[in-house]
Wavefront OBJ file of the C-alpha trace (Angstrom):
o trace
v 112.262 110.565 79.428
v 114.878 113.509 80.342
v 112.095 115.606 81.517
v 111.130 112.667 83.625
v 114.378 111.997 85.513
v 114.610 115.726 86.528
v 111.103 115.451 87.683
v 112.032 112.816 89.920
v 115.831 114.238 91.117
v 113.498 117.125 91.844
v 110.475 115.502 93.571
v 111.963 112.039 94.852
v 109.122 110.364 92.333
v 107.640 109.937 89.049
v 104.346 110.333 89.794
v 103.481 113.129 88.093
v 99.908 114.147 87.841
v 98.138 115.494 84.841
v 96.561 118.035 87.321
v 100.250 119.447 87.896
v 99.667 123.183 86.146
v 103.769 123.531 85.531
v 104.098 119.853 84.492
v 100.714 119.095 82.660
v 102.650 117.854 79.897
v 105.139 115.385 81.308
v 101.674 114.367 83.534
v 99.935 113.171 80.507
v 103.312 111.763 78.490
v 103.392 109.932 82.065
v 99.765 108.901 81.929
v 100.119 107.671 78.315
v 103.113 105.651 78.907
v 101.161 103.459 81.770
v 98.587 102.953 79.181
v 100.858 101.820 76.752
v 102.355 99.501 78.950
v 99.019 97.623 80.155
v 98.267 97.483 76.021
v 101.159 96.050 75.702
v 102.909 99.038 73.317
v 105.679 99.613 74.730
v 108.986 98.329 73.530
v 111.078 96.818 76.030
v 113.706 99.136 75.504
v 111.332 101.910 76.647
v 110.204 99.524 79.580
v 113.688 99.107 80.907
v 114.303 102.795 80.808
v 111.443 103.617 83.038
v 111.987 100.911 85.317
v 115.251 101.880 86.076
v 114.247 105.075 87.441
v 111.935 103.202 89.338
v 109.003 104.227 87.206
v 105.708 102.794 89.099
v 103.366 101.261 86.361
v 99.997 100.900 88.356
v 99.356 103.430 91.385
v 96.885 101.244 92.189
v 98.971 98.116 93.256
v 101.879 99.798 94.455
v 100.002 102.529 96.879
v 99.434 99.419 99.355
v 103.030 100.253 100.683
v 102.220 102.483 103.656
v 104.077 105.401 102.501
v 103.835 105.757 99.002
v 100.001 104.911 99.445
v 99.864 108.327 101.166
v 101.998 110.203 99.526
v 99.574 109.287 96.195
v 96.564 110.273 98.459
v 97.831 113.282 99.174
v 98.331 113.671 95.500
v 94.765 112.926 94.760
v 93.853 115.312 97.888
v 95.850 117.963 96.162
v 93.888 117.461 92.650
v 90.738 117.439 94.447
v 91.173 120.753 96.197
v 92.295 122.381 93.000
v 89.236 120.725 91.157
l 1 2 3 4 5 6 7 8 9 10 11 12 13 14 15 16 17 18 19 20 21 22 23 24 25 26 27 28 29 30 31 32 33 34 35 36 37 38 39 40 41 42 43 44 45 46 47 48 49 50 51 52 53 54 55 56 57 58 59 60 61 62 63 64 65 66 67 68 69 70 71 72 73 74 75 76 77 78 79 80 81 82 83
């Protein structure tokens, strides 16, 4: 969760990708904790940490707001062109 927060202070997000060579870690502790969530695995005092950084559970739902939307496209762009 530490690791997290200066990932965001850093970046202005939590989004971090499993892609991301210097962060593949924290991308896939990221990744797991969304699955968690939606299997509902997560204890709440784990779900009230992330969420009060913000943490976004589905990049699905919340990429309909304008900007974050492209700023998670760009993302994907970004994994693509390293692919």
């Amino acid at each position: 969760f530490d690791r997290l927060c200066a990932f965001k202070a850093q970046n202005g997000h939590s989004n971090v990708s499993t892609y991301d060579a210097g962060n593949k870690t924290l991308g896939k502790w990221v990744s797991y904790q969304r699955v968690a969530y939606k299997k509902n695995a997560l204890s709440s005092n784990r779900i009230q940490q992330l969420n009060s950084i913000g943490f976004i559970w589905d990049l699905c739902d919340h990429s309909c707001q304008n900007e974050e939307r492209d700023h998670v496209w760009n993302i994907r762009l970004g994994e693509l062109c390293e692919f």
